[in-house]
PyMOL Python script that loads the backbone (N, CA, C, O; Angstrom):
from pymol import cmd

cmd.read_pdbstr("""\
ATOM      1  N   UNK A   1       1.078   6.972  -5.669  1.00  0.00           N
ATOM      2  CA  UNK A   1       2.126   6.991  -6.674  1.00  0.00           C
ATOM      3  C   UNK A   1       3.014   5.769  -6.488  1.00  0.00           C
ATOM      4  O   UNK A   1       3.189   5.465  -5.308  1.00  0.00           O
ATOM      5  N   UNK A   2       3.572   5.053  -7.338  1.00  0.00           N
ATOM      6  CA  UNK A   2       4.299   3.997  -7.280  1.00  0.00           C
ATOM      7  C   UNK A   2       5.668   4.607  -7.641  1.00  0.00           C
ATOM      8  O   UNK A   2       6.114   5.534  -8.318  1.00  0.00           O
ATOM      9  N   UNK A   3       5.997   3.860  -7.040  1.00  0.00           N
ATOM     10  CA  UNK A   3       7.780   3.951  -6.903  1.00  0.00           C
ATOM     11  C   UNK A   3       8.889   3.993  -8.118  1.00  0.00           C
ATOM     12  O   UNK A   3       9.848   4.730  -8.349  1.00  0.00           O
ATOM     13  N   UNK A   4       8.242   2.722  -8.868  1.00  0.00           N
ATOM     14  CA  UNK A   4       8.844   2.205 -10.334  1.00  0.00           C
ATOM     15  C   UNK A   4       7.545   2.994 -11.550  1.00  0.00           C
ATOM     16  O   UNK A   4       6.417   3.446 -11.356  1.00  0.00           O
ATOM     17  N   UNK A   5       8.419   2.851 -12.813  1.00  0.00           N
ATOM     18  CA  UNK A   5       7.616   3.038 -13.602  1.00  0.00           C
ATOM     19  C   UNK A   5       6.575   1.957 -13.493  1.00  0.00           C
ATOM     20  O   UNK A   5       6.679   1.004 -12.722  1.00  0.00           O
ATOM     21  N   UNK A   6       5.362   2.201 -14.477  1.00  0.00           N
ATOM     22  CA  UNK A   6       4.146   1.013 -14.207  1.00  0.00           C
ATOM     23  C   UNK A   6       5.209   0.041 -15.170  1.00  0.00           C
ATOM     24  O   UNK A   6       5.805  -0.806 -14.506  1.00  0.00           O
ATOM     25  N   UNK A   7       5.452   0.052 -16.322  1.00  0.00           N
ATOM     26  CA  UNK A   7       6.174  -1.428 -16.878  1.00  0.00           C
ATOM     27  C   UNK A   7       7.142  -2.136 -15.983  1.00  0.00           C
ATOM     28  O   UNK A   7       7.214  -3.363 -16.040  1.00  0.00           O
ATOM     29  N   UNK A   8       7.981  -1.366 -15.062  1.00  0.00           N
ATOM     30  CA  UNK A   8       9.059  -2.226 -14.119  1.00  0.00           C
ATOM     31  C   UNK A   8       8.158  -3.192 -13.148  1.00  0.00           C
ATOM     32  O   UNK A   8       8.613  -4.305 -12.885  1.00  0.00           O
ATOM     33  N   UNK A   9       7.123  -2.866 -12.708  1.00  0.00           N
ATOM     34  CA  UNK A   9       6.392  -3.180 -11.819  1.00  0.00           C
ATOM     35  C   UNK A   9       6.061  -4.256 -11.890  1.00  0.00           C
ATOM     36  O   UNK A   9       5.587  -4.741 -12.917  1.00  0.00           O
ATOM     37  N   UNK A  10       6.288  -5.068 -10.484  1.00  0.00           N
ATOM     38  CA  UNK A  10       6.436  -6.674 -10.104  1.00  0.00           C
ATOM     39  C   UNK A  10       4.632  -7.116 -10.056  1.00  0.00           C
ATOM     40  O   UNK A  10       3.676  -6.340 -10.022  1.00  0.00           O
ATOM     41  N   UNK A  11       4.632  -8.584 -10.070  1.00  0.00           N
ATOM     42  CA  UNK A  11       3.374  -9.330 -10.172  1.00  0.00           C
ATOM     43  C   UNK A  11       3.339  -9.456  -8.876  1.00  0.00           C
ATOM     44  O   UNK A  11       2.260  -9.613  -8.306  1.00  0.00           O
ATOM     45  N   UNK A  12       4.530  -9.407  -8.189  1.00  0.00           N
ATOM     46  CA  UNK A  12       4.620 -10.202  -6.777  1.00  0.00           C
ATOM     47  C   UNK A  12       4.748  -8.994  -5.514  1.00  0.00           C
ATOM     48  O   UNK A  12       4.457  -9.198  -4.335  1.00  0.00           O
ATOM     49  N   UNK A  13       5.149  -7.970  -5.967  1.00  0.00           N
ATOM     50  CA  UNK A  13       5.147  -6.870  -4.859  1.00  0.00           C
ATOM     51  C   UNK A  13       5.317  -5.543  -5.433  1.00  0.00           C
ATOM     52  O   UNK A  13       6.047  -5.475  -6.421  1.00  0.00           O
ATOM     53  N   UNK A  14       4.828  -4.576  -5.038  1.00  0.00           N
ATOM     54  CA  UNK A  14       4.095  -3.236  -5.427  1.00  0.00           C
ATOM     55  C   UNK A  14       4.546  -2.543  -4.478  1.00  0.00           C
ATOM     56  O   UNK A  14       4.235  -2.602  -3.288  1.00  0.00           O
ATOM     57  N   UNK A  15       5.603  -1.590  -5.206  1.00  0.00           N
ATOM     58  CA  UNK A  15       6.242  -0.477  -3.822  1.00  0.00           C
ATOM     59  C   UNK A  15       5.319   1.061  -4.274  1.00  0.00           C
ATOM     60  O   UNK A  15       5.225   1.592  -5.380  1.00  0.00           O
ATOM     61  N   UNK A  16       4.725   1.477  -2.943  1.00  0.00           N
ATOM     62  CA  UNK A  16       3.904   2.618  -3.042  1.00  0.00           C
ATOM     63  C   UNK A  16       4.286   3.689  -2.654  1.00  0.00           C
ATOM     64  O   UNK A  16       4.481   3.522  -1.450  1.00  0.00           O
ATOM     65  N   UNK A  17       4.558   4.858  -2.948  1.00  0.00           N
ATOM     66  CA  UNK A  17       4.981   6.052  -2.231  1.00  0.00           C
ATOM     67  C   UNK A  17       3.856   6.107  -0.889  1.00  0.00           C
ATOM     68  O   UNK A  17       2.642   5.969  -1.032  1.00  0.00           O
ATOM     69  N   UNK A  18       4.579   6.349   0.488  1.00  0.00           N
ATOM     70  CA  UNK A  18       3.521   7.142   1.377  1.00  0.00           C
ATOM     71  C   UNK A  18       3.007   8.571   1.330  1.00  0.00           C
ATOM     72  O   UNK A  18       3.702   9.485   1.773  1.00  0.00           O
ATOM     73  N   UNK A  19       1.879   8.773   0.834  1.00  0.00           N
ATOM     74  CA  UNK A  19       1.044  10.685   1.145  1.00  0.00           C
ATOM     75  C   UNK A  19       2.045  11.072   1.778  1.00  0.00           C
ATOM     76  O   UNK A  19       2.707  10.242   2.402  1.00  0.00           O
ATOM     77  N   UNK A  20       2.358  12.274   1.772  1.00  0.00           N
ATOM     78  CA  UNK A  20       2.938  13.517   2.877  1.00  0.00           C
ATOM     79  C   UNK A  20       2.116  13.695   4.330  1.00  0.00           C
ATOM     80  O   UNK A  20       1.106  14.301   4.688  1.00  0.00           O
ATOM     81  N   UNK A  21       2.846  13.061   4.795  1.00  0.00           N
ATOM     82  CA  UNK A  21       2.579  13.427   6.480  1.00  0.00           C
ATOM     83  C   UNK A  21       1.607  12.562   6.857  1.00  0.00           C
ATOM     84  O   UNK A  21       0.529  12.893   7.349  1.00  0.00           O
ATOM     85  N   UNK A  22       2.131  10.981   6.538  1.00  0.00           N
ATOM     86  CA  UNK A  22       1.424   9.983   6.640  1.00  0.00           C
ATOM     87  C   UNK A  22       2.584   9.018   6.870  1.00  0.00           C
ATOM     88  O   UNK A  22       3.338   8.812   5.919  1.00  0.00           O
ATOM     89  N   UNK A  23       2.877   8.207   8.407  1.00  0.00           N
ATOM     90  CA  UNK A  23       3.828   7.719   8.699  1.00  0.00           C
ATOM     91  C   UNK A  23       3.234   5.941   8.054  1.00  0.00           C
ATOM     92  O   UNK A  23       2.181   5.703   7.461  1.00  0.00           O
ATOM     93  N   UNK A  24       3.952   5.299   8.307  1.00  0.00           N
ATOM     94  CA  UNK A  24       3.860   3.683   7.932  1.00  0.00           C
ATOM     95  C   UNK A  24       2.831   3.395   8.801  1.00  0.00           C
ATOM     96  O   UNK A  24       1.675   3.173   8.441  1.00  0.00           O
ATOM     97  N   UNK A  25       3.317   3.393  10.196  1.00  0.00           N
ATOM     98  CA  UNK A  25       3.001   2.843  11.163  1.00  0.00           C
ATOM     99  C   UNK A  25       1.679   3.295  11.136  1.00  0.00           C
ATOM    100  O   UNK A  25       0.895   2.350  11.215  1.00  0.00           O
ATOM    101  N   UNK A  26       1.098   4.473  11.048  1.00  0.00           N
ATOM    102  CA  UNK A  26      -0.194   5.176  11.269  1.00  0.00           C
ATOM    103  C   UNK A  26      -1.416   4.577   9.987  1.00  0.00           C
ATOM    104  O   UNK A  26      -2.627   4.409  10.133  1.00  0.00           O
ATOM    105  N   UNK A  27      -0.585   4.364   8.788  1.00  0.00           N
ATOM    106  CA  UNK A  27      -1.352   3.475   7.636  1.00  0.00           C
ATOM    107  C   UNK A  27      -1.974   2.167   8.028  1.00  0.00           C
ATOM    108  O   UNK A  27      -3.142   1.779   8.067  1.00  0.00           O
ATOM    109  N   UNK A  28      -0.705   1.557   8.332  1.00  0.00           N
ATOM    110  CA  UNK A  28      -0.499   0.395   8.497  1.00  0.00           C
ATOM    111  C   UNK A  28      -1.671  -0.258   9.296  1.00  0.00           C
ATOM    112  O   UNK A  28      -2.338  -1.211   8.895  1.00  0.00           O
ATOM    113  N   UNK A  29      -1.877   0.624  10.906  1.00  0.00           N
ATOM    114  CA  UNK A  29      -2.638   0.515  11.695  1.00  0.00           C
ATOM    115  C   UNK A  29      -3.700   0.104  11.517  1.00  0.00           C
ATOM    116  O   UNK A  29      -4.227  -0.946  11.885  1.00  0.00           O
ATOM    117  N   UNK A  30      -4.250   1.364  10.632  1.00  0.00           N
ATOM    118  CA  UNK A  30      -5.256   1.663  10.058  1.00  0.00           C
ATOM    119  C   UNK A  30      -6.082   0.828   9.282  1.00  0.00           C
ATOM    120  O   UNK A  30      -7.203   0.419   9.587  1.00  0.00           O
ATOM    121  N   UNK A  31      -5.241   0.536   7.930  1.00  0.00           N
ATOM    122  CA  UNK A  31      -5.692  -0.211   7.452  1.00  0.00           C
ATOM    123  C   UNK A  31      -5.771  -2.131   7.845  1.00  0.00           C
ATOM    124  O   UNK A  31      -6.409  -3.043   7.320  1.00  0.00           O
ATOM    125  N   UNK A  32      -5.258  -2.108   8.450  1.00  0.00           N
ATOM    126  CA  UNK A  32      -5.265  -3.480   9.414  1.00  0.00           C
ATOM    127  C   UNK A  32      -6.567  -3.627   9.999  1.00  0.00           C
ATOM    128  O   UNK A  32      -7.231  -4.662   9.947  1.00  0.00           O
ATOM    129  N   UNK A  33      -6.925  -2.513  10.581  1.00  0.00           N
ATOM    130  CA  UNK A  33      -7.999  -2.850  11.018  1.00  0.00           C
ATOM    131  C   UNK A  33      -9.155  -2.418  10.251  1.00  0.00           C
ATOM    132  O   UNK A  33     -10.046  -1.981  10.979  1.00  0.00           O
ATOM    133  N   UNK A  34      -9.439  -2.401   8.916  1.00  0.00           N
ATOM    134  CA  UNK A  34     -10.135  -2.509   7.604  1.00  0.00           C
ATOM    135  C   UNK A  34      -9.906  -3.734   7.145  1.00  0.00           C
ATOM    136  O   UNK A  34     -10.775  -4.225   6.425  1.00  0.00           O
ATOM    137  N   UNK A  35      -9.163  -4.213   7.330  1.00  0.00           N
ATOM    138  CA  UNK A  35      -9.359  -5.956   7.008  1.00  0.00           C
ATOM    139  C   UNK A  35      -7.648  -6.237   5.986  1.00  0.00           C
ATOM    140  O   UNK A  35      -7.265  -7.366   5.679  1.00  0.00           O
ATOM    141  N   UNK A  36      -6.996  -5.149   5.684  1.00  0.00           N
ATOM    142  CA  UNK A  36      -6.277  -5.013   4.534  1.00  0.00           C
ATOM    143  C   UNK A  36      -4.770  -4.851   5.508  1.00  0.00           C
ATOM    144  O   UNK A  36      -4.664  -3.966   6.357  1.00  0.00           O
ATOM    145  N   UNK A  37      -3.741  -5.788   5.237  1.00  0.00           N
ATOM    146  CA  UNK A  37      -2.228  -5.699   5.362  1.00  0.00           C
ATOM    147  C   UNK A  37      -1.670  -5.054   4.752  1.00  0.00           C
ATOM    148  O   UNK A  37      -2.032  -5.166   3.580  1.00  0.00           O
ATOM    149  N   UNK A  38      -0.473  -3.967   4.964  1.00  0.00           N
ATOM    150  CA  UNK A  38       0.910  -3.434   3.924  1.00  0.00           C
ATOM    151  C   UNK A  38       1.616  -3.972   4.611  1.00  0.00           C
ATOM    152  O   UNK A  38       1.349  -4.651   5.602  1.00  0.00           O
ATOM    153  N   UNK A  39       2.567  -3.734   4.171  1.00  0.00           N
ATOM    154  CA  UNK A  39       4.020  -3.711   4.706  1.00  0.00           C
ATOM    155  C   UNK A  39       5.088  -3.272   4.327  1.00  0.00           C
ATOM    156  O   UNK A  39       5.473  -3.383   3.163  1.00  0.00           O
ATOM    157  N   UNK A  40       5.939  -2.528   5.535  1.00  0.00           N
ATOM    158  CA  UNK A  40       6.921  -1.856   5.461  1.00  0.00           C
ATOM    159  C   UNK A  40       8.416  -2.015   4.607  1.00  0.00           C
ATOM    160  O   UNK A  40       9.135  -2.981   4.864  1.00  0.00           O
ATOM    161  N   UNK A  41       8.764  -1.151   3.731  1.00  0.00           N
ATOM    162  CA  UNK A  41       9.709  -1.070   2.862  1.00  0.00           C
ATOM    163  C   UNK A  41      11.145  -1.398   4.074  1.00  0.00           C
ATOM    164  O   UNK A  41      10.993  -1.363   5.295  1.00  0.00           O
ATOM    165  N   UNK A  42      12.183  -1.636   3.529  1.00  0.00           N
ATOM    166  CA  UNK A  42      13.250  -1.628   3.724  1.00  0.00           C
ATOM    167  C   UNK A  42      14.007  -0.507   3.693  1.00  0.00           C
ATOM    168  O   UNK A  42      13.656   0.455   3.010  1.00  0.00           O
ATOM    169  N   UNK A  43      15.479  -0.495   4.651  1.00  0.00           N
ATOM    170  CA  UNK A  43      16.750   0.450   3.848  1.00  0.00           C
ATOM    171  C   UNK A  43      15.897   2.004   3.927  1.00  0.00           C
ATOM    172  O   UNK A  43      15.231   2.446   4.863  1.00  0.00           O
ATOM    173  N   UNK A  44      16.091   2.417   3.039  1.00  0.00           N
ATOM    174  CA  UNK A  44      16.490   4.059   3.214  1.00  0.00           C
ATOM    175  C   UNK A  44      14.862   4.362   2.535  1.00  0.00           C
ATOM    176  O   UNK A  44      14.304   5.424   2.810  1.00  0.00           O
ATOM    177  N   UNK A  45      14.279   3.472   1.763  1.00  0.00           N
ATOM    178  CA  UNK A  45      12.564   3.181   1.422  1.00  0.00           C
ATOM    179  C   UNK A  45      11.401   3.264   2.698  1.00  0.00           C
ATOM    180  O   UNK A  45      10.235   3.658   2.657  1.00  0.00           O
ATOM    181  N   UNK A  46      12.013   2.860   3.562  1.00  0.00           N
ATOM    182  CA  UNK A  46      11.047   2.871   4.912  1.00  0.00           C
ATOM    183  C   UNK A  46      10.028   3.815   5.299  1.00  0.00           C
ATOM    184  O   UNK A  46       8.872   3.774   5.721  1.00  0.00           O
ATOM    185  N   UNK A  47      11.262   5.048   4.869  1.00  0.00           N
ATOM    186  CA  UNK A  47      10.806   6.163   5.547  1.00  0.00           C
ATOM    187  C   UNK A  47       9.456   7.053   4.577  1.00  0.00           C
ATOM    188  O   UNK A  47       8.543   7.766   4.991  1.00  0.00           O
ATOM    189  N   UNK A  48       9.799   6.665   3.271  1.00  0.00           N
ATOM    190  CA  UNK A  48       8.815   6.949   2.172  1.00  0.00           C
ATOM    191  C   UNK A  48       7.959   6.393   1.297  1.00  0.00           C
ATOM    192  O   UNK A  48       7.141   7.051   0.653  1.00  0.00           O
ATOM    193  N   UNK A  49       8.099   5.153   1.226  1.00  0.00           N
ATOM    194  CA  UNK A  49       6.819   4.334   0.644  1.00  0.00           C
ATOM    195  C   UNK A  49       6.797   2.567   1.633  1.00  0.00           C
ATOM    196  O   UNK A  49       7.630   2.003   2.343  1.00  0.00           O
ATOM    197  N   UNK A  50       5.336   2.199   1.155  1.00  0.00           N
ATOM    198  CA  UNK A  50       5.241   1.155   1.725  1.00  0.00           C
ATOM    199  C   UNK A  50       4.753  -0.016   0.459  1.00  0.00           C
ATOM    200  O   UNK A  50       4.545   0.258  -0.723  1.00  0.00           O
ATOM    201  N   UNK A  51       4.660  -1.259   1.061  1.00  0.00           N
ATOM    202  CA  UNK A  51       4.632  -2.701  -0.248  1.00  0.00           C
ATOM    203  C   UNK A  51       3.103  -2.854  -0.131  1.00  0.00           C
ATOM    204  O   UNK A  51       2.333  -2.455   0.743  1.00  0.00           O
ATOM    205  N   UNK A  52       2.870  -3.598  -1.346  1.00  0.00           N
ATOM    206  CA  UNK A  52       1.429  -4.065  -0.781  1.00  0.00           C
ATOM    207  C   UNK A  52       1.780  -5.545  -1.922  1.00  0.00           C
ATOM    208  O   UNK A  52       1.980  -5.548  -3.137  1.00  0.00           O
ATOM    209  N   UNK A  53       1.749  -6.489  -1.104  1.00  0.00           N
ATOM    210  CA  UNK A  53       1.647  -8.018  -1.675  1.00  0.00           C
ATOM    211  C   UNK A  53       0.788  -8.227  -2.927  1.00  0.00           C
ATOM    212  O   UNK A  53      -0.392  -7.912  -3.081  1.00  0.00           O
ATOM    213  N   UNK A  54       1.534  -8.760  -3.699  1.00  0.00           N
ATOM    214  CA  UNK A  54       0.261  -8.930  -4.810  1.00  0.00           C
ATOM    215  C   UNK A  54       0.126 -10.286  -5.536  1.00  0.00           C
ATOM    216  O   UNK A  54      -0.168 -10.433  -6.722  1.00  0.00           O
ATOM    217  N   UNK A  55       0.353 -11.118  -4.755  1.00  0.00           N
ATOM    218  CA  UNK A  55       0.226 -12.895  -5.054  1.00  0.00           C
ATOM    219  C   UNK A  55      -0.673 -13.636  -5.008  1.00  0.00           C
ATOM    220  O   UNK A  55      -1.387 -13.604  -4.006  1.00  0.00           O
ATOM    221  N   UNK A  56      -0.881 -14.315  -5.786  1.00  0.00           N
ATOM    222  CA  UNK A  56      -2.328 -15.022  -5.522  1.00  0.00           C
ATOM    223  C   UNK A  56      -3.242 -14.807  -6.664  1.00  0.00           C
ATOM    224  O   UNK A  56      -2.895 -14.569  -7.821  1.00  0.00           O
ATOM    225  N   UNK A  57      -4.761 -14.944  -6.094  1.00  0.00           N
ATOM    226  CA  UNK A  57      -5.406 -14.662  -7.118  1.00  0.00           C
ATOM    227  C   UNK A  57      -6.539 -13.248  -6.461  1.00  0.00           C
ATOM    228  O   UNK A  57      -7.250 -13.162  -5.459  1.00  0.00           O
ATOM    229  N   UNK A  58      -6.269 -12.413  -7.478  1.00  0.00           N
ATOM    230  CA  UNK A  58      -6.868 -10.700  -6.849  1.00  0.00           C
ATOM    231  C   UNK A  58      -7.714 -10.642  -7.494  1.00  0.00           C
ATOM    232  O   UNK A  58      -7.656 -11.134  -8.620  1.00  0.00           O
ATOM    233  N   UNK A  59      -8.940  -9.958  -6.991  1.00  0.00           N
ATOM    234  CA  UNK A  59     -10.221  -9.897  -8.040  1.00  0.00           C
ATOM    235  C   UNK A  59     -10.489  -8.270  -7.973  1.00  0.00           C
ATOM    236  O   UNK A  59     -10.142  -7.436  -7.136  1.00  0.00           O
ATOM    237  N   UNK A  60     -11.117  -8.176  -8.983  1.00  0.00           N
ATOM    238  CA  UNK A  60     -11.064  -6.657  -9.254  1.00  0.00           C
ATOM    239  C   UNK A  60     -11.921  -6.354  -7.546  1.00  0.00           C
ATOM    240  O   UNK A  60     -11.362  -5.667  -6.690  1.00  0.00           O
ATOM    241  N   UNK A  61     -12.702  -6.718  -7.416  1.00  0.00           N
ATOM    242  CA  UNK A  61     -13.400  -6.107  -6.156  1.00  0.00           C
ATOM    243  C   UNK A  61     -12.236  -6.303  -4.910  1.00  0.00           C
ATOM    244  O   UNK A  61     -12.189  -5.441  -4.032  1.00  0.00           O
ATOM    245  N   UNK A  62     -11.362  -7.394  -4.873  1.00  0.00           N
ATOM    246  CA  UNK A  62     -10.336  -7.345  -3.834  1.00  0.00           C
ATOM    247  C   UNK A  62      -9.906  -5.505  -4.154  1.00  0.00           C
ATOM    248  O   UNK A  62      -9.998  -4.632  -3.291  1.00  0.00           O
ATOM    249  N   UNK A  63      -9.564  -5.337  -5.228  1.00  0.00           N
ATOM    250  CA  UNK A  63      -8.759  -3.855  -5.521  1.00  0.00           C
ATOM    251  C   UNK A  63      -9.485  -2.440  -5.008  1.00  0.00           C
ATOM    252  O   UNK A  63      -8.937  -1.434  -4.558  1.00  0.00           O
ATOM    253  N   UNK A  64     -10.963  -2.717  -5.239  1.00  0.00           N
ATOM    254  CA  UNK A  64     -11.619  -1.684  -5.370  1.00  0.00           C
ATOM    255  C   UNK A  64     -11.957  -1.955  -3.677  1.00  0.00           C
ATOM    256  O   UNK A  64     -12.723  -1.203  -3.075  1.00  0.00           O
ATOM    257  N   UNK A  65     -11.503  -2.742  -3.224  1.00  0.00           N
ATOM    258  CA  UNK A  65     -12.079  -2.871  -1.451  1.00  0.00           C
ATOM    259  C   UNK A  65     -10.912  -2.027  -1.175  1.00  0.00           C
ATOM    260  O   UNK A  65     -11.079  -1.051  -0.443  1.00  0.00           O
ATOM    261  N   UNK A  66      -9.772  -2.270  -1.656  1.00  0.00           N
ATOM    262  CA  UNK A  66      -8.569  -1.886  -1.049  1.00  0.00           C
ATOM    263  C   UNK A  66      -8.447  -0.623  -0.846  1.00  0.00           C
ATOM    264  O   UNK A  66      -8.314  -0.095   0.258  1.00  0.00           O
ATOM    265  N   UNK A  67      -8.496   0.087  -2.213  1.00  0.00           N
ATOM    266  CA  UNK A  67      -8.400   1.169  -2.648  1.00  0.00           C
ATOM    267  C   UNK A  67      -9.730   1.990  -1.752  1.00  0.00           C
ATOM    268  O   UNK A  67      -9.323   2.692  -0.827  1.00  0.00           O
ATOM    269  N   UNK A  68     -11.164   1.956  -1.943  1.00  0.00           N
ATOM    270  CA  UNK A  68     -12.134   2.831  -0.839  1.00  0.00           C
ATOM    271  C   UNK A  68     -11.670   2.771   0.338  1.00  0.00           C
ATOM    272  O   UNK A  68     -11.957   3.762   1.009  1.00  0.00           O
ATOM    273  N   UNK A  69     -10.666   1.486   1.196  1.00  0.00           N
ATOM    274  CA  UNK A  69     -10.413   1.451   2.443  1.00  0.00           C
ATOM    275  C   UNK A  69      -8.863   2.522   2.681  1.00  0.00           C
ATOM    276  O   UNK A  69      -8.393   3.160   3.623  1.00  0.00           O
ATOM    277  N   UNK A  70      -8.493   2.273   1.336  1.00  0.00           N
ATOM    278  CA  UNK A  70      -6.949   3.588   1.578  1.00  0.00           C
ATOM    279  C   UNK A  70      -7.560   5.014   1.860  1.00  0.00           C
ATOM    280  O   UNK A  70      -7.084   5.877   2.597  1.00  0.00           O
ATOM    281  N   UNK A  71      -8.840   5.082   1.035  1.00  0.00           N
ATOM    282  CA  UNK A  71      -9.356   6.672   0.994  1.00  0.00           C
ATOM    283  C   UNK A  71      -9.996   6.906   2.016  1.00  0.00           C
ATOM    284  O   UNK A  71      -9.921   8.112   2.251  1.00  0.00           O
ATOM    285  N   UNK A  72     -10.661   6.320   2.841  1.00  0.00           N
ATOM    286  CA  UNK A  72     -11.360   6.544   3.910  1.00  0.00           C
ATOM    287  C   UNK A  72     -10.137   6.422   4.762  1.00  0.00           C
ATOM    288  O   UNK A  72     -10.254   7.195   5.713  1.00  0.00           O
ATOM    289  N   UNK A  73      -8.958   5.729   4.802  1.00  0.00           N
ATOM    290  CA  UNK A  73      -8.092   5.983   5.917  1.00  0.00           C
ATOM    291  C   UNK A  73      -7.801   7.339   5.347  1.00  0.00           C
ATOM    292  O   UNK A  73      -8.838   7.959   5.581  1.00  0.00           O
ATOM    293  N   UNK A  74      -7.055   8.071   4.791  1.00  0.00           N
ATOM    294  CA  UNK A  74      -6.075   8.729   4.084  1.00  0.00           C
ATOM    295  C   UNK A  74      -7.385   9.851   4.431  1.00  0.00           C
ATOM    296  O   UNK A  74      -7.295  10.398   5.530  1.00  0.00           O
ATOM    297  N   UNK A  75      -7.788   9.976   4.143  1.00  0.00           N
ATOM    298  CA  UNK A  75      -9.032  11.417   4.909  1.00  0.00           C
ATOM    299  C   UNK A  75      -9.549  11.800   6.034  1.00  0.00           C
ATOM    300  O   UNK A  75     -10.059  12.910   6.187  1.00  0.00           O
ATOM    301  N   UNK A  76      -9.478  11.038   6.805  1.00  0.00           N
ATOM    302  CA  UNK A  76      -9.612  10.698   8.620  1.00  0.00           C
ATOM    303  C   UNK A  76      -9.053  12.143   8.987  1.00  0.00           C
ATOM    304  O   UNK A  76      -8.926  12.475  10.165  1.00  0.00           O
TER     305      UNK A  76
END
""", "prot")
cmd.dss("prot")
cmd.show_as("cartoon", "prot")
cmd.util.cbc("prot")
cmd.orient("prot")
């Protein structure tokens, strides 16, 4: 779930709600070592969603790597 409506939503950074009973740090880990970076929200956001960079040039398969590597973490 994203944070903002989809129209507010930046080209340059993408705030994500975190699953329930899924810390940053434990994502983060995770997906790091899938090949894929987040990073941690700010302020009083920290504790409930995380960023995912979105600069550059993204190809649909960058997305669809991303996304099978969130689900295979997120089911562990």
């Amino acid at each position: 779930t994203f944070l903002v409506p989809r129209e507010h939503l930046s080209n340059t950074m993408t705030s994500v709600m975190l699953p329930d009973g899924c810390s940053y740090d434990d994502l983060h880990a995770s997906m790091k070592e899938m090949g894929y970076v987040i990073y941690k929200s700010q302020g009083h956001l920290s504790e409930t969603t995380f960023r995912l960079g979105t600069v550059g040039v993204i190809s649909q398969d960058d997305v669809s790597g991303f996304l099978l590597a969130l689900g295979q973490v997120l089911n562990r």
